[in-house]
N, C-alpha and C positions, 0 to 999 in steps of 0.2 A: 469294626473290622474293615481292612482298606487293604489289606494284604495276607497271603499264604505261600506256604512251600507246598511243592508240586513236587518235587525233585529232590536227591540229595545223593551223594558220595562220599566216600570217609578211605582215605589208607590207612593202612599202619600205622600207628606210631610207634617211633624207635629210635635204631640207629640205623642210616640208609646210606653210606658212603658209596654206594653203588647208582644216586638217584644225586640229581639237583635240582633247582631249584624252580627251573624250567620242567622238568619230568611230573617234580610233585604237583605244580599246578596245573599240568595238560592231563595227567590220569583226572585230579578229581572233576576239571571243567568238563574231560568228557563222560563221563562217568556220568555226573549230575544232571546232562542233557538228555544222555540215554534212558537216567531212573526217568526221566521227567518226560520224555518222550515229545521231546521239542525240540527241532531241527535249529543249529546257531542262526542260521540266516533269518530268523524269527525274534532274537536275543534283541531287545533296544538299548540295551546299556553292561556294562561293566563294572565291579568292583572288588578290587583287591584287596584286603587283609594283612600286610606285610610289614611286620617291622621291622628287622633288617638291625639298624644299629650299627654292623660292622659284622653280621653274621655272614652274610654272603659280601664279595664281590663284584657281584650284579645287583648296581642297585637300577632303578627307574625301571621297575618291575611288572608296572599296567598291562604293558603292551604282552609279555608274555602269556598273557589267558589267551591273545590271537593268533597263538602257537596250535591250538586244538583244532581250530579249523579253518580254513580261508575263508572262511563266510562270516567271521568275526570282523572280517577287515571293517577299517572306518566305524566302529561301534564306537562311542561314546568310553573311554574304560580309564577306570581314576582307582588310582592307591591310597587307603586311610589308615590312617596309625594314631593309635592311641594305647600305648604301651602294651600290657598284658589285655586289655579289651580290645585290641585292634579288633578281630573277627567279631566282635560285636559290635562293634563301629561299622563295618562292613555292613552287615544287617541289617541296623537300624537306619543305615543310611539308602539300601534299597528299598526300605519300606518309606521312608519322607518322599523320596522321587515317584514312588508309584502313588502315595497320594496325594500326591501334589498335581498326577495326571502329568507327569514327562515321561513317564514309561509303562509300560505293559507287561511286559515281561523283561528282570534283572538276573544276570547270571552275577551269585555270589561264590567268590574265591579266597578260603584264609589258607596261609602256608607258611612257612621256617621250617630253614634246616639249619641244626646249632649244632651239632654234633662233631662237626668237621676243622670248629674253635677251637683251639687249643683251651685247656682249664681254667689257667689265669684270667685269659681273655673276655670269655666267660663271662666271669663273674665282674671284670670290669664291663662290658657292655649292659649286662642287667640291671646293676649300679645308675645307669643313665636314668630307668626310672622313679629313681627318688630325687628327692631337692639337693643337689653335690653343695653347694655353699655350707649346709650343714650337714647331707651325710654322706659328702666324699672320702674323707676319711676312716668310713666303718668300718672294720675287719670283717673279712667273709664276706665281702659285697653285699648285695640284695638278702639272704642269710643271715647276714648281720642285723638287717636294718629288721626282720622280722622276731630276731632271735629278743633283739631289744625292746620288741612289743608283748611278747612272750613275758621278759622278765618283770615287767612292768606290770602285765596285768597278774603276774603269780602274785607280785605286791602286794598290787589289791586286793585282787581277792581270794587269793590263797593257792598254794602248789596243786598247780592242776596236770601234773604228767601222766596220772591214770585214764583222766580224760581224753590228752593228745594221744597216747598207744592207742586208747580202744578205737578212736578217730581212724586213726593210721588201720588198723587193724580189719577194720569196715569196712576201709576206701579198697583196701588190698583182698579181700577177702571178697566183694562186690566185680573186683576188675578181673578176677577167673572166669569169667562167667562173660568180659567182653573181646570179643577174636582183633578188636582194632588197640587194644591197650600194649603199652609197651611192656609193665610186668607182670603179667597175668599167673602169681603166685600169692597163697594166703599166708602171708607171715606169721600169724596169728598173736595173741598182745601179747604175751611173754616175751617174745623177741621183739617188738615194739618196745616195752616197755623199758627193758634193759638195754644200758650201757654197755658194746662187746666192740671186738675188733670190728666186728660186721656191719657195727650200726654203732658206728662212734658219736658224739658228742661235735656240731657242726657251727654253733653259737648258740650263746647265750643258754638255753636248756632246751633246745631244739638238737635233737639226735638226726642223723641222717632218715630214718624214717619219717621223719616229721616233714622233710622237703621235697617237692614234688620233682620230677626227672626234668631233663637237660633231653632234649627231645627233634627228631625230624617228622614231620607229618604235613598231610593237606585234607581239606574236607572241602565240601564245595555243593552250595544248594541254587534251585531255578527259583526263584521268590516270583510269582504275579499278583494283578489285581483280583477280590474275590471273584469280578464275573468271569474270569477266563481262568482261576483253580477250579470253579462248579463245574467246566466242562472236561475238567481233567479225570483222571483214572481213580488219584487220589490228593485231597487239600487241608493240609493244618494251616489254620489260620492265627494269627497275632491277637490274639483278645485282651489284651493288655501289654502296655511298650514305654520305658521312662530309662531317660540318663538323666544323670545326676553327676556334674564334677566340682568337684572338692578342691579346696588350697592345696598346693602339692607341700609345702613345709608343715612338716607334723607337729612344729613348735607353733603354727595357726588353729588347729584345732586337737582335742581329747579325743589320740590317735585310740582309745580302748573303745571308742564307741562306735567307731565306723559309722557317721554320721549321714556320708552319701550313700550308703547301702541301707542306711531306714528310709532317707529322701526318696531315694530308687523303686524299693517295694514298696513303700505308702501311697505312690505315684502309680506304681504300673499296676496295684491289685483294686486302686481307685477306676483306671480307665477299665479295666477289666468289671467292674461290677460285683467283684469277688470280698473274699479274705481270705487269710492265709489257711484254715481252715476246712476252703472247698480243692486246696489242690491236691494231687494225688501224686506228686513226689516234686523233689528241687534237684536240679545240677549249679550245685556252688561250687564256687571260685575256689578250690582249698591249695593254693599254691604254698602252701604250710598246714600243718593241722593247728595253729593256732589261728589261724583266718577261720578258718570252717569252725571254730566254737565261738571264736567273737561273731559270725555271719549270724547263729541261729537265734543269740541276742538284738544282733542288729535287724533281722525281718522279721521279729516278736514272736519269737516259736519258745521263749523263756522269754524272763524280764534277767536287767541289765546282772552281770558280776554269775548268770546261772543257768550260763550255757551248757555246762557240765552237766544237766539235767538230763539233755535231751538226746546224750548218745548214752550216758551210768542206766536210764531209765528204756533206753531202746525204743527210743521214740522215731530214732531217724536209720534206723535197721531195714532191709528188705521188706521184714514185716511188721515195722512198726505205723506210728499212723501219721509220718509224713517221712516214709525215705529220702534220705538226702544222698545224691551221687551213687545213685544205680550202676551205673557205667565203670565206678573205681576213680570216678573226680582227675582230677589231675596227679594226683597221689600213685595212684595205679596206670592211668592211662596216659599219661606223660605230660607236656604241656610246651608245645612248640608255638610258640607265641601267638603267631598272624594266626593261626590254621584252631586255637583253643575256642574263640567263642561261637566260629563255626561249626565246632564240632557238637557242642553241646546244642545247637539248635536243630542238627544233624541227627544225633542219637536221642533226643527229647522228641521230634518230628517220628522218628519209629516209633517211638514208644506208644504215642499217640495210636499209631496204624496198629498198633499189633505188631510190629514186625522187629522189636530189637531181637538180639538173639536170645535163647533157650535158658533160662537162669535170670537173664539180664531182664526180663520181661517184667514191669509192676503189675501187677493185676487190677485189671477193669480201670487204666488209667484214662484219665478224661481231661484232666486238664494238667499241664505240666511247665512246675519256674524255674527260671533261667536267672543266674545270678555271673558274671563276667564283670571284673573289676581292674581297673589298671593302676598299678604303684600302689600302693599301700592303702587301698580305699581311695583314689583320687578317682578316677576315671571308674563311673558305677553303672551296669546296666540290668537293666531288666525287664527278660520277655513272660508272657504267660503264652503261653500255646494250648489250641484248640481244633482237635478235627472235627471238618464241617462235610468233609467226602471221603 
């Protein structure tokens, strides 16, 4: 252990045409210093979370976290991007600097606000994250590109839409119960399941339920070294921390296997000392509900083609015996890019404390994994978190 959160903030997530891009990361930087009860002038470094794309027109975004406070000035402050893992890029890149002993205390910042794109745009920007030589021409953009992994593993191994509704049905029924999610409504699987005006057909056999929101939000955590979280109020520590990035053309590898997200948790439940086993719930990556049933395959919670096991069998339920996306995943809670994988280190660190909200709370949670992936399994993270205060 060589780092912990001290601090953290979470906005909304939604639609916020009322906020930009500057707002969303001054509420959660100051927000995160105040949980954390650590004055900026004390901050030695900077990192932003942002991907951008062509979503704002303000790009060269750093400097904006020294909007929060003038005692930011002359910090060190750098923006990292790596598609849908930006904010866990963020993360893990304040945890290498503090143990590397260049910093002491890092204010982490992820943020996007999409909402203000027009449709088409959209989904041309998302699009960026896959390999365009060969899937720039997908229909549905980003949707496309997941709809065709969808179809491919029905292929294999057989028509799994009862699976994705109850997925979908989980995530939405989990995100009532969180006050930062954008649709905190239980659709419940019947209307998952079905084909309606409401919940059309969006590619390949992915219904609009199946795809996570188009979303604005910010989260924002104080990461230090363990000796200065023990003197804190309160410290989740990192007990485990691993990226893994993959070819980005999925004609390079058997896109059914998510090959960097086994690398990822083999990796980060080794530094940790664990197995999958001792944790007491996952916040995965479900920017589809066909991600979230390849994911439970890909960190061994079933063997390969019988993922469908683990939500038919209510394994990954509130109360089954490893929740997956307490909070409503990205499905329910939206998923604004920069600001995603600091959120889940954000509402995984409550959970730790005791402190997410009333519903959303796992019981007697002790250790909790972090799964943030960018592009179709290219860019793979993953944290275990553990409270030590």
């Amino acid at each position: 252990m060589t780092a912990a959160i001290v601090g953290w903030a979470h906005t909304p997530f939604g639609k916020h045409s009322d906020e930009t891009m500057e707002s969303l990361i001054v509420t959660a930087a100051k927000g995160a210093l105040a949980d954390a009860g650590i004055a900026a002038a004390d901050v030695d470094e900077i990192v932003l979370g942002h991907f951008n794309g062509g979503f704002s027109a303000q790009d060269f975004t750093a400097s904006l976290v020294l909007q929060a406070s003038d005692d930011l000035r002359f910090k060190p402050a750098t923006r990292v991007e790596n598609a849908c893992a930006t904010g866990s890029a963020a993360v893990h890149q304040a945890v290498t600097t503090i143990a590397a002993g260049k910093s002491r205390i890092v204010l982490v910042v992820g943020a996007e606000q999409m909402t203000t794109t027009p449709g088409p745009e959209i989904g041309n920007i998302l699009l960026k994250a896959s390999y365009l030589p060969e899937d720039g021409d997908i229909p549905a953009g980003f949707a496309g590109v997941f709809g065709q992994i969808a179809g491919a593993y029905f292929q294999r191994h057989g028509d799994q839409s009862d699976a994705l509704a109850k997925i979908a049905a989980k995530n939405h029924k989990n995100g009532v119960n969180n006050p930062f999610a954008q649709m905190r409504k239980d659709l419940g699987y019947d209307f998952c399941r079905a084909e309606s005006d409401k919940n059309p057909v969006v590619a390949g056999p992915l219904k609009r339920t199946d795809c996570s929101l188009v979303s604005d939000g910010a989260a924002a955590l104080v990461i230090t070294d363990v000796q200065t979280a023990l003197r804190m109020k309160k410290a989740v520590a990192f007990r485990g921390l691993a990226h893994a990035q993959d070819f980005l053309p999925m004609s390079k590898r058997d896109i059914l296997k998510f090959e960097g997200c086994s690398a990822a948790w083999r990796q980060a439940l080794a530094d940790a000392g664990i197995t999958l086993d001792d944790l007491s719930f996952v916040e995965t990556h479900d920017c589809f509900t066909i991600a979230e049933l390849i994911e439970y395959e890909a960190m061994g919670l079933t063997p390969e083609g019988e993922g469908a096991r683990a939500i038919e069998e209510g394994w990954t339920e509130m109360d089954g015996k490893l929740p997956v996306n307490p909070s409503g995943g990205l499905k329910a809670k939206g998923h604004p890019i920069g600001a995603t994988g600091v959120s889940m280190h954000a509402l995984t660190a409550m959970q730790m404390c005791e402190a997410a909200p009333e519903g959303m709370q796992v019981k007697d949670a002790k250790l909790g994994g972090i799964f943030n992936m960018g592009g179709a399994a290219v860019a793979n993270y993953v944290s275990v978190l553990e409270r030590i205060k």
